[in-house]
C-alpha positions in Angstrom: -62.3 -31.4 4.4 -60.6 -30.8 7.8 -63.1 -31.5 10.6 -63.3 -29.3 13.1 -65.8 -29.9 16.3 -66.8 -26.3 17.3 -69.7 -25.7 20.2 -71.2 -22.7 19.1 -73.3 -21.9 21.8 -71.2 -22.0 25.0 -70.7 -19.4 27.9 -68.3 -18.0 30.3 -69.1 -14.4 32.6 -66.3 -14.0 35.0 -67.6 -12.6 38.6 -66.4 -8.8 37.9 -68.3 -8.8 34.4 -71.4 -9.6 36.3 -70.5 -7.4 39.3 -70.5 -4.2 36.8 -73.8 -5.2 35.4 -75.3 -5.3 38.7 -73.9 -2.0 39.5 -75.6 -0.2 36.7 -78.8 -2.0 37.8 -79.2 -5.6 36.4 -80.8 -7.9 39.7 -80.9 -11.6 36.8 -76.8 -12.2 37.7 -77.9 -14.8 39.8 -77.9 -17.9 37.6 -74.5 -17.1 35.9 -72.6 -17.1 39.4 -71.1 -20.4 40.9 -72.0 -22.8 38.1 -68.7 -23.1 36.3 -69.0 -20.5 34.2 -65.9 -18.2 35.3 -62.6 -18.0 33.9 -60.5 -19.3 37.0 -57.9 -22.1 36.6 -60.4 -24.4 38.1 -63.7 -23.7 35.8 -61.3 -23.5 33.0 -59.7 -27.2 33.8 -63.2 -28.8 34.5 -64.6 -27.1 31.4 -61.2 -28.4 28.8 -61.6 -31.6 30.5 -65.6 -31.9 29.5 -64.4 -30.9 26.0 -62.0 -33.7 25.6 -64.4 -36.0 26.8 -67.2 -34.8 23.7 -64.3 -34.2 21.6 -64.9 -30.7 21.4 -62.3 -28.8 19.9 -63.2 -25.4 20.4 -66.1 -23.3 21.7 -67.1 -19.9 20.7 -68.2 -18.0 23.7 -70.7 -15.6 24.6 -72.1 -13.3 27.2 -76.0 -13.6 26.4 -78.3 -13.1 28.1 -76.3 -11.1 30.0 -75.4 -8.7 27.2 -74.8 -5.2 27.5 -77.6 -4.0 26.1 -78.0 -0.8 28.4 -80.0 2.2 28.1 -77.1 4.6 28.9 -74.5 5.0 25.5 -71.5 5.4 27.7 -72.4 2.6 30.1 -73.5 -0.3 27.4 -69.8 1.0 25.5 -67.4 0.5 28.7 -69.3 -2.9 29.6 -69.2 -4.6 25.9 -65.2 -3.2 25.5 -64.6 -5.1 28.6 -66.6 -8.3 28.0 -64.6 -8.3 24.2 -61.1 -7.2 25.7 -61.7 -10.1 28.2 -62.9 -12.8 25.3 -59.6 -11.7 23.4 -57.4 -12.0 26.1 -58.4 -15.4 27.1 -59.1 -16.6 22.9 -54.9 -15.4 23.0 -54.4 -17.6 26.1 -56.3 -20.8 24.9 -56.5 -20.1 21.1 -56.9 -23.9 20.4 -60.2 -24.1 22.7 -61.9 -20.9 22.4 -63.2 -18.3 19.7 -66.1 -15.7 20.5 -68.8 -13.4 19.5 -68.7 -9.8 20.2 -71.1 -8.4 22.9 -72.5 -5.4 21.5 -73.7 -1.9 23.4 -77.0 -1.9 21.5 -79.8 -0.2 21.2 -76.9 2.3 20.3 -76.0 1.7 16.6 -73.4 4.3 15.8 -71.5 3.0 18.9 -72.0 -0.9 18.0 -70.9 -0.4 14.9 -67.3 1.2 16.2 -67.5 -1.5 18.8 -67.9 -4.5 16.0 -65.0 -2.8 13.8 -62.9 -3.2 17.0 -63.8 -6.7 17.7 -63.5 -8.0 14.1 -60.5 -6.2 12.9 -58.5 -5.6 15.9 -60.2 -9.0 18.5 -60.6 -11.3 15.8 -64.0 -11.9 16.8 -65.8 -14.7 14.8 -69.2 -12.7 14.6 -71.4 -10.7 17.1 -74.4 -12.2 19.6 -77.3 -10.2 20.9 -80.6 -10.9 22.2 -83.6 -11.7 21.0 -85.0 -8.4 21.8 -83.0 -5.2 23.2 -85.2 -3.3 25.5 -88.3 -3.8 24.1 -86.8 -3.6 20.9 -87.2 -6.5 17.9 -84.1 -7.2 16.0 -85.6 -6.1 12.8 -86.4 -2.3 14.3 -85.1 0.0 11.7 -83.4 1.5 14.7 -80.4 -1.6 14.0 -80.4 -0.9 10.2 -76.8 0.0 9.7 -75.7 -2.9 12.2 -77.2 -5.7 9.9 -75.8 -3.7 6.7 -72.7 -4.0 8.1 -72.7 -7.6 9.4 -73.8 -8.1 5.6 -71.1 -6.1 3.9 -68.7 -8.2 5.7 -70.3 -11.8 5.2 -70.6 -12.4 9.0 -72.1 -14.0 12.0 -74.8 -12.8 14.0 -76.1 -15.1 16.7 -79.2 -14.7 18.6 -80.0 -15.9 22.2 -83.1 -16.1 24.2 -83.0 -12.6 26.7 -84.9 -14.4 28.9 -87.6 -12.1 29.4 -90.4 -14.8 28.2 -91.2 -12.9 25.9 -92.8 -10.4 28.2 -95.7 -12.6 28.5 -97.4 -12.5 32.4 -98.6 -16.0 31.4 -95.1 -17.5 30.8 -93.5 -15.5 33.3 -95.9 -15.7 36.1 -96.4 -19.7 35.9 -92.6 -20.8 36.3 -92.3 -21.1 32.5 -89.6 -18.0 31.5 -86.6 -20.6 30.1 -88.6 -23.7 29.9 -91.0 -22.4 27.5 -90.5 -18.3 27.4 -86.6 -19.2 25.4 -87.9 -21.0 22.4 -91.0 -18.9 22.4 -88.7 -16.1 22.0 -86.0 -17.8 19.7 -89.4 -18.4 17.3 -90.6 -14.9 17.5 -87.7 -12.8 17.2 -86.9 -15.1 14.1 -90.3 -14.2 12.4 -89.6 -10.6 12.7 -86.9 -10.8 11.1 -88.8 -13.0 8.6 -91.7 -10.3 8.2 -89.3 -7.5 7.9 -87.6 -9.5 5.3 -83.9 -9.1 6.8 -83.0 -12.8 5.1 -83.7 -12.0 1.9 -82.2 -8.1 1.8 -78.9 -9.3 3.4 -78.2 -12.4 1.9 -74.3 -12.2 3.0 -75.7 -12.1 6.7 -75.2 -15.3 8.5 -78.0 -15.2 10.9 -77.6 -18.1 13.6 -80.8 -19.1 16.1 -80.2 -20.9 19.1 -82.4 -23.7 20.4 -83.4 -25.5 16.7 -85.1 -22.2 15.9 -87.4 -22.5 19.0 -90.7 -23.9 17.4 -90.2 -23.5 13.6 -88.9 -26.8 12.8 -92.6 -27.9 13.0 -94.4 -24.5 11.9 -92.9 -23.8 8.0 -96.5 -25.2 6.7 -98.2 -23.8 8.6 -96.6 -19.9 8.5 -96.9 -20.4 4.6 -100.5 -20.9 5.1 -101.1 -18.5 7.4 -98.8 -15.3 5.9 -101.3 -13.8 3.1 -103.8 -13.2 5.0 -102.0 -12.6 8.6 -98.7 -10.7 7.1 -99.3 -10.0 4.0 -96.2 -8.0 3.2 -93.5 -10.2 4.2 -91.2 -10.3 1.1 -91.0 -13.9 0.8 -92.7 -17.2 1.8 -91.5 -18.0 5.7 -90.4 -21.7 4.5 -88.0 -20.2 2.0 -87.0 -17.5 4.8 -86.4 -19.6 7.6 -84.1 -21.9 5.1 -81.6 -18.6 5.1 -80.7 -19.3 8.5 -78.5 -21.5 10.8 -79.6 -23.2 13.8 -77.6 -24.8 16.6 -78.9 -28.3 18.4 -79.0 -27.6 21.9 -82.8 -29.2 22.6 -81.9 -30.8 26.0 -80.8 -33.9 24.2 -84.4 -34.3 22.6 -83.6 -36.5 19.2 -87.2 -36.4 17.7 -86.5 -32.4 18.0 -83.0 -32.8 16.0 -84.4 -34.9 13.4 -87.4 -32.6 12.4 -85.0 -29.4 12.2 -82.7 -31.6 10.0 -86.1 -32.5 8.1 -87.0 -28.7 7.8 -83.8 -26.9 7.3 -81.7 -29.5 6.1 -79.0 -31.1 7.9 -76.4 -28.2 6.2 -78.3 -25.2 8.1 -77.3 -27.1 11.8 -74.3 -26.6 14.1 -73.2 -28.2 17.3 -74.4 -26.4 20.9 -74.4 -27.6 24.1 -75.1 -24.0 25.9 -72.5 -24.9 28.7 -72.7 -24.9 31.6 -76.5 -25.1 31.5 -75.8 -28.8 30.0 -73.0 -30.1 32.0 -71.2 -33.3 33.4 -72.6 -36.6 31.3 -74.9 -34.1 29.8 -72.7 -32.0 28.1 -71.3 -35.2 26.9 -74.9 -36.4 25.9 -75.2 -32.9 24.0 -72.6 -33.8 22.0 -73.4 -37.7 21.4 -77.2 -37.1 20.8 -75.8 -35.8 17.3 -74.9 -39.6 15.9 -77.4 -41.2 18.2 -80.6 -39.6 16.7 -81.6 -41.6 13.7 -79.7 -38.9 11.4 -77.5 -40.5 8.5 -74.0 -41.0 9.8 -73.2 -38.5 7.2 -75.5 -35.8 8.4 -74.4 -36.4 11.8 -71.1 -35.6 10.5 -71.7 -32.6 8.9 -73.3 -31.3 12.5 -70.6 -32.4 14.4 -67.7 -31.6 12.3 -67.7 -29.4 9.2 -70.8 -26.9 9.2 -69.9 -24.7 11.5 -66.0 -24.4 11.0 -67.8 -23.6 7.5 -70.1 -21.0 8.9 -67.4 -19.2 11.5 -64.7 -19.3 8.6 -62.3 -21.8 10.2 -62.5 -24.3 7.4 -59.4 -25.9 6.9 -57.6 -24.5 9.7 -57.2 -26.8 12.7 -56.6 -24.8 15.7 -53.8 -24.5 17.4 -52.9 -27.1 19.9 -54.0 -26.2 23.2 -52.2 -26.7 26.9 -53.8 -29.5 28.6 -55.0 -27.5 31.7 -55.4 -24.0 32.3 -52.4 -23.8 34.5 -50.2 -24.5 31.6 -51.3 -21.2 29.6 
């Protein structure tokens, strides 16, 4: 089997994507600016550099949490064209380093689906990423119906990110707590409704992938099992098997323990590589990557993480990309 070492969970906003969210009224660009996240010759360099050093072949991009998930149809289409026209153009530039999921101008369905024909069949897009809610929105509101048919019918990728909202809790998001604890909390719940609604087990083509280890449900299967008859009694199927339908990636901040009880749960085949660069960055980005073998996983479940699952997942199996300039300037 070719190997192929794919971050799945990386990110890259240039300035003027951000400056166009702002001007239709997003004030959380803040955190994206200035941290080596842009496309210039200088991020890029720094950021191919960090790869070879982790021995990261490629990384498939995203935009969340700044999606454009807008409340105006016309706006949310013109800003997820220009986030996928601009992941195309550099995937053409650097096709041996980068891949990426489609931003999609949700809660509009009729225009995300014209928007994920576009990015699959014209972009080459490798699947779609949203957030774990879309103004005020689950993922599993009948409202995106025909967008998980679709992703179905055609076998592929949907990726979900923390929005960062902390899950609209006052007690997570006023006590300093919105990424540090509010992301998982809203990796694990937007997975359950999914779960509840039973979306794994209708769309079994679907290739749903959590960030973050699934939040907290490498420790909870048991316990949702135990707890769904009498809490949620009409979810389709038992949560364990559920939650087994799904992908995860390993960004936990390095955490092995963490690693090795999502390999315990899901199985070491259901994992992928993240790092979410550039939120883990320098030595450890590297440490993101090298945490893999160093956890107390078998060498051959470290190297189904590293190396084969996700080329598996994406559909690159068996094709190594193409080589790659050394440095941005060389594109």
């Amino acid at each position: 089997m070719t190997r192929l070492r794919i971050d799945v969970h990386a990110h890259l906003w240039t300035a003027q994507y951000l400056d166009r969210l702002e001007r239709l009224g997003k004030t959380d660009t803040g955190t994206q600016r200035g941290i080596g996240a842009e496309a210039t010759g200088a991020d890029l360099d720094r950021r191919f550099a960090l790869m070879d050093r982790a021995g990261v072949d490629l990384q498939v991009l995203s935009v969340a949490p700044q999606s454009p998930h807008l409340a105006a149809e016309s706006d949310a289409v013109a800003v997820a064209r220009a986030a996928n026209d601009g992941y195309a153009e550099l995937t053409a530039r650097f096709p041996g380093r980068f891949r990426f999921f489609a931003a999609l101008p949700l809660p509009h369905a009729d225009a995300a689906l014209r928007e994920m024909e576009r990015a699959f069949d014209e972009l080459g897009a490798v699947g779609v990423g949203v957030t774990t809610t879309v103004l005020g929105h689950t993922l599993a509101d009948p409202l995106f119906r025909p967008v998980l048919e679709e992703l179905d019918r055609r076998g592929a990728v949907l990726c979900i990110h923390p929005a960062g909202e902390g899950a609209l809790s006052p007690l997570i998001n006023g006590h300093g707590m919105t990424w540090m604890v509010g992301a998982p909390v809203e990796d694990t719940v937007a997975i359950m409704h999914l779960v509840f609604a039973g979306i794994p087990a209708r769309h079994p083509r679907l290739r749903i992938l959590a960030s973050h280890l699934g939040g907290a449900l490498p420790l909870l299967p048991r316990r949702l099992d135990d707890h769904v008859e009498f809490e949620a009694p009409g979810t389709p199927e038992l949560p364990s098997v559920a939650v087994g339908r799904l992908w995860y990636d390993t960004v936990s901040h390095v955490h092995g323990p963490a690693l090795v009880a999502a390999a315990a749960t899901f199985g070491a085949d259901r994992l992928v590589l993240g790092t979410d660069f550039p939120y883990e960055d320098g030595e450890v980005f590297v440490k993101a990557v090298d945490y893999v073998s160093e956890s107390g996983l078998t060498p051959q479940e470290a190297t189904m993480i590293l190396d084969t699952n996700a080329a598996d997942l994406l559909g690159l199996s068996g094709a190594p990309p193409t080589p790659a300039a050394g440095t941005a300037d060389r594109a």
